[in-house]
Structure formats: structure tokens, C-alpha cells
mmJSON file of the N, C-alpha and C atoms, coordinates in Angstrom:
{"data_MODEL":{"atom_site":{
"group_PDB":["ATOM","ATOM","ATOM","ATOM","ATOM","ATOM","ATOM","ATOM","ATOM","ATOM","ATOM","ATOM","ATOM","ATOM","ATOM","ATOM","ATOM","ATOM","ATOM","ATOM","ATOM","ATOM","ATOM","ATOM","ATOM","ATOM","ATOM","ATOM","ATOM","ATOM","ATOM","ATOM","ATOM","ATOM","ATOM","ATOM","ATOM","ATOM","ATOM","ATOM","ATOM","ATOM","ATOM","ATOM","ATOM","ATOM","ATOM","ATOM","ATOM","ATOM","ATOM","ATOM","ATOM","ATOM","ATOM","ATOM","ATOM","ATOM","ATOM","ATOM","ATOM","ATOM","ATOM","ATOM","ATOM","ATOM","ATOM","ATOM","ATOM","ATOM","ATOM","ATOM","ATOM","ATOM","ATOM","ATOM","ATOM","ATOM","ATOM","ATOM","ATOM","ATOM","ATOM","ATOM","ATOM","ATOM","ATOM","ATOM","ATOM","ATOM","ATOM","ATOM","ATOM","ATOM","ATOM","ATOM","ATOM","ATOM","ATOM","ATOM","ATOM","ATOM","ATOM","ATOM","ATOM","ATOM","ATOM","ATOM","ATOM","ATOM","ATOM","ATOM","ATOM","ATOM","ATOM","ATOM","ATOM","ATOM","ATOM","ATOM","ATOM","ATOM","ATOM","ATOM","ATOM","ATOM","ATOM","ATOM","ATOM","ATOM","ATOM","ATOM","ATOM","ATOM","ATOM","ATOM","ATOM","ATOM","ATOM","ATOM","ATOM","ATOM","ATOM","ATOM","ATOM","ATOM","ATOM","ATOM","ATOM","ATOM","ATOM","ATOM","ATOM","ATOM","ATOM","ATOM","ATOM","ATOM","ATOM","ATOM","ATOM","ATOM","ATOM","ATOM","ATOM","ATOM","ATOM","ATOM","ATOM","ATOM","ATOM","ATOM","ATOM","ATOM","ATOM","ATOM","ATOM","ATOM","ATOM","ATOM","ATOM","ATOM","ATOM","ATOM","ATOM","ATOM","ATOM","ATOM","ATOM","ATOM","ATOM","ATOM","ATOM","ATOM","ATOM","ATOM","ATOM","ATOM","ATOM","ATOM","ATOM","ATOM","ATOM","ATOM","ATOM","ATOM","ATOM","ATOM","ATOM","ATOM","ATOM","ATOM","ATOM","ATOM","ATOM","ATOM"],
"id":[1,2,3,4,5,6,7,8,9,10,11,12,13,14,15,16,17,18,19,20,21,22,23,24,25,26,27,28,29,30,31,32,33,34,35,36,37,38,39,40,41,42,43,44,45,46,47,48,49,50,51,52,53,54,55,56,57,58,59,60,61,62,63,64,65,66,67,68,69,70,71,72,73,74,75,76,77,78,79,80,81,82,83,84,85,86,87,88,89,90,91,92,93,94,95,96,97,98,99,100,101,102,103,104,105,106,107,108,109,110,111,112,113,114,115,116,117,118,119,120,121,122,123,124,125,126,127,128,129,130,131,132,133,134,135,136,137,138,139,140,141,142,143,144,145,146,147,148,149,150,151,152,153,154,155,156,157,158,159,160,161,162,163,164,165,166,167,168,169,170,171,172,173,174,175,176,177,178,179,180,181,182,183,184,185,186,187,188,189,190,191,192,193,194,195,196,197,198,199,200,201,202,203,204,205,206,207,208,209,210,211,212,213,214,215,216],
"type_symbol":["N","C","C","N","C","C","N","C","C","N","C","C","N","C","C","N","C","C","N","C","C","N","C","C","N","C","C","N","C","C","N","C","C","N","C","C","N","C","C","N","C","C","N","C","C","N","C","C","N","C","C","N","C","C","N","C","C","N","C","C","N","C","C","N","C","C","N","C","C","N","C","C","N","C","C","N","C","C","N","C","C","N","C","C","N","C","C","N","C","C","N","C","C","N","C","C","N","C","C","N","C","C","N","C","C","N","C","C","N","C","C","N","C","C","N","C","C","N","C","C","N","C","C","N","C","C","N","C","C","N","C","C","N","C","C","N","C","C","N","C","C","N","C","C","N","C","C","N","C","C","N","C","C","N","C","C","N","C","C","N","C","C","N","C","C","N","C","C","N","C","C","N","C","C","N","C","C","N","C","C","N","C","C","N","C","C","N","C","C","N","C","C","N","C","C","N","C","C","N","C","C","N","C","C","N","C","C","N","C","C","N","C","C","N","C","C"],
"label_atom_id":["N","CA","C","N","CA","C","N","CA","C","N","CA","C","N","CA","C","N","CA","C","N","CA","C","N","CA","C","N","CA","C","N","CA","C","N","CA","C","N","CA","C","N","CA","C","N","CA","C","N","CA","C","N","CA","C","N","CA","C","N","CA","C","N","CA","C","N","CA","C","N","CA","C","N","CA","C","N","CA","C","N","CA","C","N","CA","C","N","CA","C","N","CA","C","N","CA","C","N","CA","C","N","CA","C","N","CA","C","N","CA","C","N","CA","C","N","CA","C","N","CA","C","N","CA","C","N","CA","C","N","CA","C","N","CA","C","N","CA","C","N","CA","C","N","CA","C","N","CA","C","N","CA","C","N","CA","C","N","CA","C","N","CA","C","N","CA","C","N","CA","C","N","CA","C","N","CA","C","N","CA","C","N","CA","C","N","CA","C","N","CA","C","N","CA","C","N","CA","C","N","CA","C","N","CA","C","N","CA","C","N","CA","C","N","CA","C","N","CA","C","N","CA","C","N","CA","C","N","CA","C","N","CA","C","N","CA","C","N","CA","C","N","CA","C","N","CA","C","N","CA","C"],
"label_alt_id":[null,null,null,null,null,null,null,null,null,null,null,null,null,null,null,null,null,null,null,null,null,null,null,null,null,null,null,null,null,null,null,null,null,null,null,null,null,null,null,null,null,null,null,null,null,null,null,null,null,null,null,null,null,null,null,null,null,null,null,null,null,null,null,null,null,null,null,null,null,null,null,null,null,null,null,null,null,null,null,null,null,null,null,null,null,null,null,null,null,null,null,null,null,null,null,null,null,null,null,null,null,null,null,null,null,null,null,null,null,null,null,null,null,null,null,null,null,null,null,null,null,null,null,null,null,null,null,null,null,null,null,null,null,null,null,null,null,null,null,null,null,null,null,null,null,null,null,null,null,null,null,null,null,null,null,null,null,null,null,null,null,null,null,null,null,null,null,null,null,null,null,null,null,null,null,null,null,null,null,null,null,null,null,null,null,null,null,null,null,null,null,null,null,null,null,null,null,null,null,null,null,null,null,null,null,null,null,null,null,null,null,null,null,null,null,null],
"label_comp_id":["UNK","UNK","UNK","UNK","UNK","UNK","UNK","UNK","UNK","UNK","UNK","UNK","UNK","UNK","UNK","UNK","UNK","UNK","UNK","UNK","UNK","UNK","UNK","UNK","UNK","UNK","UNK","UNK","UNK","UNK","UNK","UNK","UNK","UNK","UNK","UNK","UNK","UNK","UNK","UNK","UNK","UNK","UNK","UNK","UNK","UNK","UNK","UNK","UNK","UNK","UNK","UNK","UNK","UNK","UNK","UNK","UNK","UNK","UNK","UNK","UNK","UNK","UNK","UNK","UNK","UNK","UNK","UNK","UNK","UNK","UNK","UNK","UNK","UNK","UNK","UNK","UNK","UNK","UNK","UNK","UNK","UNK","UNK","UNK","UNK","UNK","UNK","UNK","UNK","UNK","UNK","UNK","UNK","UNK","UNK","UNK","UNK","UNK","UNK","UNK","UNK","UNK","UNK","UNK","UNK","UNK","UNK","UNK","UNK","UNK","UNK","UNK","UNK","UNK","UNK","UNK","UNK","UNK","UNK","UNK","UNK","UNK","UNK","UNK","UNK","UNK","UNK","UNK","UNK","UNK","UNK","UNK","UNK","UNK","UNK","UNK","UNK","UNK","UNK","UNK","UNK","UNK","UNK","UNK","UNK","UNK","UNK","UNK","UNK","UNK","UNK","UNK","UNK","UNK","UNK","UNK","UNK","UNK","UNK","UNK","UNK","UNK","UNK","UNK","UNK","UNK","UNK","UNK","UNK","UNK","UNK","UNK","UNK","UNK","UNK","UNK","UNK","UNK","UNK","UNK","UNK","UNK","UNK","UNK","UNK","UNK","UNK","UNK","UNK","UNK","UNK","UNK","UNK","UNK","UNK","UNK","UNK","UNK","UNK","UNK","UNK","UNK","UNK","UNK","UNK","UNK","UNK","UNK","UNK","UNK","UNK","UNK","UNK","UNK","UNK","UNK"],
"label_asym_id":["A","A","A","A","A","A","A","A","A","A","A","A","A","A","A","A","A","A","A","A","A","A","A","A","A","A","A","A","A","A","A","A","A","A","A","A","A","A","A","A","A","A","A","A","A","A","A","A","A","A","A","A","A","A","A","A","A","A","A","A","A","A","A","A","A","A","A","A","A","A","A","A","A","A","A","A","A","A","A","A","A","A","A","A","A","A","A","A","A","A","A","A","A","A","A","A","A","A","A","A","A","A","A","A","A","A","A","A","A","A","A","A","A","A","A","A","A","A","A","A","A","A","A","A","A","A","A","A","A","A","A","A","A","A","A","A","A","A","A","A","A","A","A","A","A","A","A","A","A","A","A","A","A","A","A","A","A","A","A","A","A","A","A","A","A","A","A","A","A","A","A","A","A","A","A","A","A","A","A","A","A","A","A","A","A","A","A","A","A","A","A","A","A","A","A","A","A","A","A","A","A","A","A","A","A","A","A","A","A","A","A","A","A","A","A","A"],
"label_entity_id":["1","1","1","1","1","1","1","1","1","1","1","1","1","1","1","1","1","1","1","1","1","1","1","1","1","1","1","1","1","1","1","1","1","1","1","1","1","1","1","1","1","1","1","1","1","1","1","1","1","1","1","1","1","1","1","1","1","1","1","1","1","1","1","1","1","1","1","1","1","1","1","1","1","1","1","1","1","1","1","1","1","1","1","1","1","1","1","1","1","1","1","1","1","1","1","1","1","1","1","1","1","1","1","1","1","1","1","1","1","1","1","1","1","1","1","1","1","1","1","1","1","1","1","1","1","1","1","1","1","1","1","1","1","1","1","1","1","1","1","1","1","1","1","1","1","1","1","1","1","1","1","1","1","1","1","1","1","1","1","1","1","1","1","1","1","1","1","1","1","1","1","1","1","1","1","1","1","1","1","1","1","1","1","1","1","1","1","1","1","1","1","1","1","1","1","1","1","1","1","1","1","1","1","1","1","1","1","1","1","1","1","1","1","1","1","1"],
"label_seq_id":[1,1,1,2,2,2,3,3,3,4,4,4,5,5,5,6,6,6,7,7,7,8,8,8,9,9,9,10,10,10,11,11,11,12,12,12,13,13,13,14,14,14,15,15,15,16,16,16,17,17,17,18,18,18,19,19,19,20,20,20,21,21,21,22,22,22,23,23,23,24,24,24,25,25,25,26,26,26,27,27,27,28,28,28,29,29,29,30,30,30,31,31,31,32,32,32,33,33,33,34,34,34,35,35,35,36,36,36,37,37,37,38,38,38,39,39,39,40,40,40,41,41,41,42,42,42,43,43,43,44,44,44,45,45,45,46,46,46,47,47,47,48,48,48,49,49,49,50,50,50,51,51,51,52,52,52,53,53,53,54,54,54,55,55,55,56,56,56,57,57,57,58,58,58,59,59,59,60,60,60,61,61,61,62,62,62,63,63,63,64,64,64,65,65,65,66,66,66,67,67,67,68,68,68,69,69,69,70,70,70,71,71,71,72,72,72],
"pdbx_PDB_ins_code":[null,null,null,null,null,null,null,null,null,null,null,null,null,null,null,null,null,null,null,null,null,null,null,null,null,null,null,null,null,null,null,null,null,null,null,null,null,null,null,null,null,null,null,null,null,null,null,null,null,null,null,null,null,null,null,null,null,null,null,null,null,null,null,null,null,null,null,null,null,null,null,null,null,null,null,null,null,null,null,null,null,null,null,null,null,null,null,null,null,null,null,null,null,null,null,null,null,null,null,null,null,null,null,null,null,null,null,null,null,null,null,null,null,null,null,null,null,null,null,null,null,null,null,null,null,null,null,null,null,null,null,null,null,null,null,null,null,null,null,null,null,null,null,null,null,null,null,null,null,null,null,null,null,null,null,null,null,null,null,null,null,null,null,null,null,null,null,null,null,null,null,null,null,null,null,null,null,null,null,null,null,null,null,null,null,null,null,null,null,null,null,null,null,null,null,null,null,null,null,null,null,null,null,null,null,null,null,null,null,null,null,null,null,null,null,null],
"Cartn_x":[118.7,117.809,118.491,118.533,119.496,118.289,118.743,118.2,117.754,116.68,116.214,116.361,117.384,117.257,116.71,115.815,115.4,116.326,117.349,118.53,120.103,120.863,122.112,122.904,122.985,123.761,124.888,125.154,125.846,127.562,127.825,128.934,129.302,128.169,128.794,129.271,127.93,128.399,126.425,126.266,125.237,125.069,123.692,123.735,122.601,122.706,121.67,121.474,119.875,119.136,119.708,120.341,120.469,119.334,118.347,117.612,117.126,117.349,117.195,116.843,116.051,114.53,115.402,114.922,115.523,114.859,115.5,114.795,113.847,112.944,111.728,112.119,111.355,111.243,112.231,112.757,113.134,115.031,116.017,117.19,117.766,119.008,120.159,120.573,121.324,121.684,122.974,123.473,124.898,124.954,126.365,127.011,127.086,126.503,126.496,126.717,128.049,127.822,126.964,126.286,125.862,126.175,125.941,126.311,125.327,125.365,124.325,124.997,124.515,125.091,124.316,124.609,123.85,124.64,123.903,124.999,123.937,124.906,124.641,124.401,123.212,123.139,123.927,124.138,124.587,125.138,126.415,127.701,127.348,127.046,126.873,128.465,128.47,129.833,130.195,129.235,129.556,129.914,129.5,130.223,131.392,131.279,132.833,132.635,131.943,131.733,130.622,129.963,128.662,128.895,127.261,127.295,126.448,126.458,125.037,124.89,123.311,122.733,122.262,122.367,121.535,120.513,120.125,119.563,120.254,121.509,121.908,123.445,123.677,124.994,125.299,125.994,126.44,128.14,128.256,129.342,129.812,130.677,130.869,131.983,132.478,132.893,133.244,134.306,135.087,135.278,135.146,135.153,137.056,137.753,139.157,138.92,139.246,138.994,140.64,141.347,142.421,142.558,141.033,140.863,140.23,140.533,139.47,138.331,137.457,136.135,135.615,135.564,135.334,134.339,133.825,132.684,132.661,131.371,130.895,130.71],
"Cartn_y":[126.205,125.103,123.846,122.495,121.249,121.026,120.074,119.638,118.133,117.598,116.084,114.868,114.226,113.504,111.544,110.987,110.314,109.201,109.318,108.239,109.617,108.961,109.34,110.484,111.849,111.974,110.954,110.828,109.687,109.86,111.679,112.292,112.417,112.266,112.516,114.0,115.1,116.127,116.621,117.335,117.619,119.109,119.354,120.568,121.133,122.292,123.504,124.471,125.115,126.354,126.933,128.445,129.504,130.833,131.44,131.986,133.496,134.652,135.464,136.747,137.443,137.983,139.898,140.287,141.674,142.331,143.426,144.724,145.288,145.963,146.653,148.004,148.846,150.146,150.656,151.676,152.285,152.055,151.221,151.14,151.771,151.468,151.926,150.557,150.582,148.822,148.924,147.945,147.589,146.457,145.876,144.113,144.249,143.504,143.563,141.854,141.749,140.071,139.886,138.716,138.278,136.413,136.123,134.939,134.229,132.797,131.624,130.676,129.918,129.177,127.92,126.596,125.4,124.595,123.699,122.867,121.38,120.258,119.108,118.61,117.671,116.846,115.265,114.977,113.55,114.098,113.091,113.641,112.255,112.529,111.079,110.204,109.288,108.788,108.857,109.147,109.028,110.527,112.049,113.013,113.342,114.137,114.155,116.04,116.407,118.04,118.949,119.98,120.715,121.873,121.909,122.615,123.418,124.792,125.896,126.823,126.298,126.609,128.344,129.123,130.329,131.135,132.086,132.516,132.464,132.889,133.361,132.239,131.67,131.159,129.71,129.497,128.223,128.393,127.635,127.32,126.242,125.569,124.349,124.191,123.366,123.014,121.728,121.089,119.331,119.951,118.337,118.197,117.644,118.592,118.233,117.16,115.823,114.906,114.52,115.625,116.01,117.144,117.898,118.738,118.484,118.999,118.511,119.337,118.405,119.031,119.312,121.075,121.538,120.452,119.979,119.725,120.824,120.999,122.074,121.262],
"Cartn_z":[123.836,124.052,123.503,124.386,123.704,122.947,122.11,120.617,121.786,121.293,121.708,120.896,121.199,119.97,120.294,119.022,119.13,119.3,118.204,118.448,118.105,119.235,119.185,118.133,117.844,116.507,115.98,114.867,114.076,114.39,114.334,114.28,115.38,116.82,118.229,118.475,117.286,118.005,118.268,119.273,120.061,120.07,119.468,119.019,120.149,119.954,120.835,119.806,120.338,119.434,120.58,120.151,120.409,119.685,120.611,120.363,120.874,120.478,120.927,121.133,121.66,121.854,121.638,120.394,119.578,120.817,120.987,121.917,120.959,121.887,121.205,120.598,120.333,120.372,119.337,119.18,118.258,119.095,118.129,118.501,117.545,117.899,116.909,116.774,115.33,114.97,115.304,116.312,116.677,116.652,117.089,116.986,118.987,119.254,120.836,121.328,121.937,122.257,123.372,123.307,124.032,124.305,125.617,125.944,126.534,126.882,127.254,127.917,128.773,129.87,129.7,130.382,130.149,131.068,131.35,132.407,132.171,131.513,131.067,132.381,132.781,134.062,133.582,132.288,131.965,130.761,130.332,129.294,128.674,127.156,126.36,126.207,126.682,126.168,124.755,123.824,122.004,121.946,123.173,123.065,122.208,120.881,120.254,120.184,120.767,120.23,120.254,120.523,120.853,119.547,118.922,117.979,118.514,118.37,118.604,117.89,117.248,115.825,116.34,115.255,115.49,113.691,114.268,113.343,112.38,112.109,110.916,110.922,111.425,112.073,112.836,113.104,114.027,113.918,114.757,115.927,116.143,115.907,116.116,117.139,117.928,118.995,119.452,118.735,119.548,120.75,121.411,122.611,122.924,123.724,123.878,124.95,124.439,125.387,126.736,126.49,127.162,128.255,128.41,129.036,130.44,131.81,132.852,132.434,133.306,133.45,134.966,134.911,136.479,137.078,138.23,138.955,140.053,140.162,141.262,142.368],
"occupancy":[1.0,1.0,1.0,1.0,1.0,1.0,1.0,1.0,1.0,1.0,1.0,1.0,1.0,1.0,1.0,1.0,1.0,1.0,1.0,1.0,1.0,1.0,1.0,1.0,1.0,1.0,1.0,1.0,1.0,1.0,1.0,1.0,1.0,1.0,1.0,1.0,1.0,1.0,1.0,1.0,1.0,1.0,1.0,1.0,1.0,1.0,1.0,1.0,1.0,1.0,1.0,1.0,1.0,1.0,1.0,1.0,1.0,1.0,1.0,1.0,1.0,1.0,1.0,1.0,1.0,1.0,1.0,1.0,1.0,1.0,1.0,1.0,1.0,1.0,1.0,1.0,1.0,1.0,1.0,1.0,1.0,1.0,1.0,1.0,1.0,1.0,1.0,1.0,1.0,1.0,1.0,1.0,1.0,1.0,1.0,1.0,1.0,1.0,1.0,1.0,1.0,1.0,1.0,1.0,1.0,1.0,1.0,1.0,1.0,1.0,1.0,1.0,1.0,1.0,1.0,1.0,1.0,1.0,1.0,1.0,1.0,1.0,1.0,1.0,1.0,1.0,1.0,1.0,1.0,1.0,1.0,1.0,1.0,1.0,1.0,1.0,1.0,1.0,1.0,1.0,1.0,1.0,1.0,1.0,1.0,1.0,1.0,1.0,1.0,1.0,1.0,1.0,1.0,1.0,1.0,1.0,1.0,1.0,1.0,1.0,1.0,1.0,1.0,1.0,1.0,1.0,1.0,1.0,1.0,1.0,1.0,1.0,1.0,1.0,1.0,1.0,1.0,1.0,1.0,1.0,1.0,1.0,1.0,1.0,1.0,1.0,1.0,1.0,1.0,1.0,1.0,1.0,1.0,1.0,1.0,1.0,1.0,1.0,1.0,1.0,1.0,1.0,1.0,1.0,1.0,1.0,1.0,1.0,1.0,1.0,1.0,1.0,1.0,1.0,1.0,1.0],
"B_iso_or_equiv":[0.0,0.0,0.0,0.0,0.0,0.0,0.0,0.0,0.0,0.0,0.0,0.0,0.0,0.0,0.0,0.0,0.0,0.0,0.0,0.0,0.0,0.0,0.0,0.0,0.0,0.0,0.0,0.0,0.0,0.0,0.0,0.0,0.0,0.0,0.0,0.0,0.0,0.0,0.0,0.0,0.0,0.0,0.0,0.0,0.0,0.0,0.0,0.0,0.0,0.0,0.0,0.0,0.0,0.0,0.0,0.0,0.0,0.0,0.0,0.0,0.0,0.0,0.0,0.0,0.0,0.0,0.0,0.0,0.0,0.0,0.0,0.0,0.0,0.0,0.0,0.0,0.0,0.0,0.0,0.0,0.0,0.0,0.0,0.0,0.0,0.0,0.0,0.0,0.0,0.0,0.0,0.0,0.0,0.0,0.0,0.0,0.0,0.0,0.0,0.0,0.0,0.0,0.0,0.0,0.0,0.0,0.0,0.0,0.0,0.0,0.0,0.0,0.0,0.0,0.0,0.0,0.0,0.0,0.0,0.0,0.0,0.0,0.0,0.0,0.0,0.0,0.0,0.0,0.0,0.0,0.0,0.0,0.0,0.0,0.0,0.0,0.0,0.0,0.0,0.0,0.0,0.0,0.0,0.0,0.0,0.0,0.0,0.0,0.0,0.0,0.0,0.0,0.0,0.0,0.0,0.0,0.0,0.0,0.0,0.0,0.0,0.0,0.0,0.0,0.0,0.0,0.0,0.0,0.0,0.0,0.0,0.0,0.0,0.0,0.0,0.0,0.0,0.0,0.0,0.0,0.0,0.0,0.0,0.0,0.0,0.0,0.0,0.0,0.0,0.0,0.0,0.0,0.0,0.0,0.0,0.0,0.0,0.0,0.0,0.0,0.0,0.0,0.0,0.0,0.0,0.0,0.0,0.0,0.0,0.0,0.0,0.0,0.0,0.0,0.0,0.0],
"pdbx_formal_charge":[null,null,null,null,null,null,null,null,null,null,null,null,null,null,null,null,null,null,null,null,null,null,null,null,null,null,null,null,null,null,null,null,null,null,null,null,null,null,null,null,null,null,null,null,null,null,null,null,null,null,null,null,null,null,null,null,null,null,null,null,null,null,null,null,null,null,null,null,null,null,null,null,null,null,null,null,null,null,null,null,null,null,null,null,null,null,null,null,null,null,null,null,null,null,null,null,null,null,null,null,null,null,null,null,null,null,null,null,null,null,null,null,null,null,null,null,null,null,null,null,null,null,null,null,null,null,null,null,null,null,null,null,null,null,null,null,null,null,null,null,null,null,null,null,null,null,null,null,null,null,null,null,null,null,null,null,null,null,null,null,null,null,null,null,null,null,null,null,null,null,null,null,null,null,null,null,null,null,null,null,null,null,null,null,null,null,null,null,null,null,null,null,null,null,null,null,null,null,null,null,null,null,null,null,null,null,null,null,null,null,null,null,null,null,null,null],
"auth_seq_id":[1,1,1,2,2,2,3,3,3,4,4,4,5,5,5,6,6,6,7,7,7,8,8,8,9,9,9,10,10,10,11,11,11,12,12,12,13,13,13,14,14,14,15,15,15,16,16,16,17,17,17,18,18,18,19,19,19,20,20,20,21,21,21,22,22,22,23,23,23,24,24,24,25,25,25,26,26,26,27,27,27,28,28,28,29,29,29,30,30,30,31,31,31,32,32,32,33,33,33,34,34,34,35,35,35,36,36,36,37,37,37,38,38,38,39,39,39,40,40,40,41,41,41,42,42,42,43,43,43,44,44,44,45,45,45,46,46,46,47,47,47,48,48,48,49,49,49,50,50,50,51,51,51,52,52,52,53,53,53,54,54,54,55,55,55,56,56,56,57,57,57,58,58,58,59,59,59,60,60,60,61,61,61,62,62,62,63,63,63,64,64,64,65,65,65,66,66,66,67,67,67,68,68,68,69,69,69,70,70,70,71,71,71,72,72,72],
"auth_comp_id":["UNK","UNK","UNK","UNK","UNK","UNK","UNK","UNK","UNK","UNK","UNK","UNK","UNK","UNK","UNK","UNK","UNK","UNK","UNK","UNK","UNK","UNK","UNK","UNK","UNK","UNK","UNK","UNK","UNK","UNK","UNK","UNK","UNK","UNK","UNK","UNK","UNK","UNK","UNK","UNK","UNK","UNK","UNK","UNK","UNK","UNK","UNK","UNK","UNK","UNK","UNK","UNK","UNK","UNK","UNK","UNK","UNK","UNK","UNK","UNK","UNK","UNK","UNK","UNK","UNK","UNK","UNK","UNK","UNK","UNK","UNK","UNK","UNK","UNK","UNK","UNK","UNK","UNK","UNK","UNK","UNK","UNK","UNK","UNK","UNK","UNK","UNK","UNK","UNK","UNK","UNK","UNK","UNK","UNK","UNK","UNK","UNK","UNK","UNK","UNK","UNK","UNK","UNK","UNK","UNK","UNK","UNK","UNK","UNK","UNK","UNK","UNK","UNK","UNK","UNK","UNK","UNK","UNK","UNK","UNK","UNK","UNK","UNK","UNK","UNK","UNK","UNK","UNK","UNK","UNK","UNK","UNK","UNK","UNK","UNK","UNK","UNK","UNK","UNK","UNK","UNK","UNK","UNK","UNK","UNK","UNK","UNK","UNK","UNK","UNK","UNK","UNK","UNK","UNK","UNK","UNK","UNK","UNK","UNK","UNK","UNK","UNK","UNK","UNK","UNK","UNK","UNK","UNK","UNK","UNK","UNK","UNK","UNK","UNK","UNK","UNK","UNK","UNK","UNK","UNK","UNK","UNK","UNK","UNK","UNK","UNK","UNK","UNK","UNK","UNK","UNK","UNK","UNK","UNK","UNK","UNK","UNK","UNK","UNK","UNK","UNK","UNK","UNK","UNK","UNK","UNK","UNK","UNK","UNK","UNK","UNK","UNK","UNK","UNK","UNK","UNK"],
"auth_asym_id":["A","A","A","A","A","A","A","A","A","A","A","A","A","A","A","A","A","A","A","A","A","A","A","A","A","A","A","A","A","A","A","A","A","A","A","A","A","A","A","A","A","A","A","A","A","A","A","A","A","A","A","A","A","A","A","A","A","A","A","A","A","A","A","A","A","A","A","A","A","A","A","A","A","A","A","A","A","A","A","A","A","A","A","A","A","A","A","A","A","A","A","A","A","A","A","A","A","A","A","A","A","A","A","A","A","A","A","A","A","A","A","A","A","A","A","A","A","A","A","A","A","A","A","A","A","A","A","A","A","A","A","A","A","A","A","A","A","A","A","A","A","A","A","A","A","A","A","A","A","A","A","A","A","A","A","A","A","A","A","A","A","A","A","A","A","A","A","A","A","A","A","A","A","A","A","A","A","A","A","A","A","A","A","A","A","A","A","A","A","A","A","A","A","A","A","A","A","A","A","A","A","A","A","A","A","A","A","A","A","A","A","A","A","A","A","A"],
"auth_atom_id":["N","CA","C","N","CA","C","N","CA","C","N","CA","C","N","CA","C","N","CA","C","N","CA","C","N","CA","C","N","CA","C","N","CA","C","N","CA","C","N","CA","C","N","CA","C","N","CA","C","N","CA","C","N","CA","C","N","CA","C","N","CA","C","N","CA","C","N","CA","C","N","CA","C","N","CA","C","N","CA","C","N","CA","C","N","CA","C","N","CA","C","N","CA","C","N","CA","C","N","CA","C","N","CA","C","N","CA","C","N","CA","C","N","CA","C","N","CA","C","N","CA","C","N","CA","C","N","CA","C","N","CA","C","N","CA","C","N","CA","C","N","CA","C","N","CA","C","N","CA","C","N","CA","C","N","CA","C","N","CA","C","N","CA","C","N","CA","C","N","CA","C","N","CA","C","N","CA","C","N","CA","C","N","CA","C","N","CA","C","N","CA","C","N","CA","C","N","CA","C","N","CA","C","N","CA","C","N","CA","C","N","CA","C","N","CA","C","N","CA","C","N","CA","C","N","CA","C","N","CA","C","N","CA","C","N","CA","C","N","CA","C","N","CA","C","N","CA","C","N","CA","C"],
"pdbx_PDB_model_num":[1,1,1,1,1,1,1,1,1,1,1,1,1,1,1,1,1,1,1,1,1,1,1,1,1,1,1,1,1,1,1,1,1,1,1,1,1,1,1,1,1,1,1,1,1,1,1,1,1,1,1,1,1,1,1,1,1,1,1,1,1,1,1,1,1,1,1,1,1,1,1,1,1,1,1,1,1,1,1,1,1,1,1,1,1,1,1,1,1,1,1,1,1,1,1,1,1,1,1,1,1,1,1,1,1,1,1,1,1,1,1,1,1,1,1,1,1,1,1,1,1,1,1,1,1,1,1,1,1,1,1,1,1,1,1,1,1,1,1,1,1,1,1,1,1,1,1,1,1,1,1,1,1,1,1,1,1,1,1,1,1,1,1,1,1,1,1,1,1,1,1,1,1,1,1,1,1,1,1,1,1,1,1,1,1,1,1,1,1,1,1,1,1,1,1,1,1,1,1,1,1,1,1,1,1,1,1,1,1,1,1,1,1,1,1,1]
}}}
């Protein structure tokens, strides 16, 4: 989920909740990756990096401003 922000982050990095729904019932406890997709409709020009917060964790992520960026 992107974060909403009232004014700009300061640092120019743009964070997301990562959130996600435990299986029911009686499991066995394992490390299982899982992944999430998002697709920005508008790129802030102050863009310097995407952070994604989680339960226990975060992620941080600069933006290589040397890299293309696919368009579909």
C-alpha cells in the first residue's frame, strides 16, 4: 500500500506498507518468499529511492537515476 503524503518526504525516499494475510489453520512454520507488484501512474521528480515498511522489517531502495525505465 503507497504511504499518502501530505507534503513531499524531506529525503525523497517514498515508502509503501507491505502487509500480509498468515494462512489459517494448523501450518508448519517456514521462511516462504513472497512478492508484490505496484505500478506508479506519476514519478515525483524529488524521487531519490522507495522504502517498503513491513511487520517486522523494511527495505530500503535508491533510485539508480542511470537506469532505463521499461514503459509498457
Amino acid at each position: 500500500m503507497e504511504v499518502i503524503y501530505v507534503t513531499p518526504p524531506s529525503d525523497g525516499i517514498y515508502e509503501y506498507e507491505f502487509v500480509a494475510t498468515p494462512p489459517g489453520g494448523t501450518v508448519i512454520q517456514v521462511l516462504t518468499p513472497i512478492k508484490a507488484h505496484t505500478v506508479r501512474t506519476s514519478i515525483p521528480d524529488d524521487l531519490k529511492g522507495i522504502r517498503v515498511k513491513a511487520a517486522s522489517n523494511s527495505v530500503e531502495q535508491p533510485l539508480d537515476k542511470g537506469a532505463e525505465v521499461a514503459a509498457d
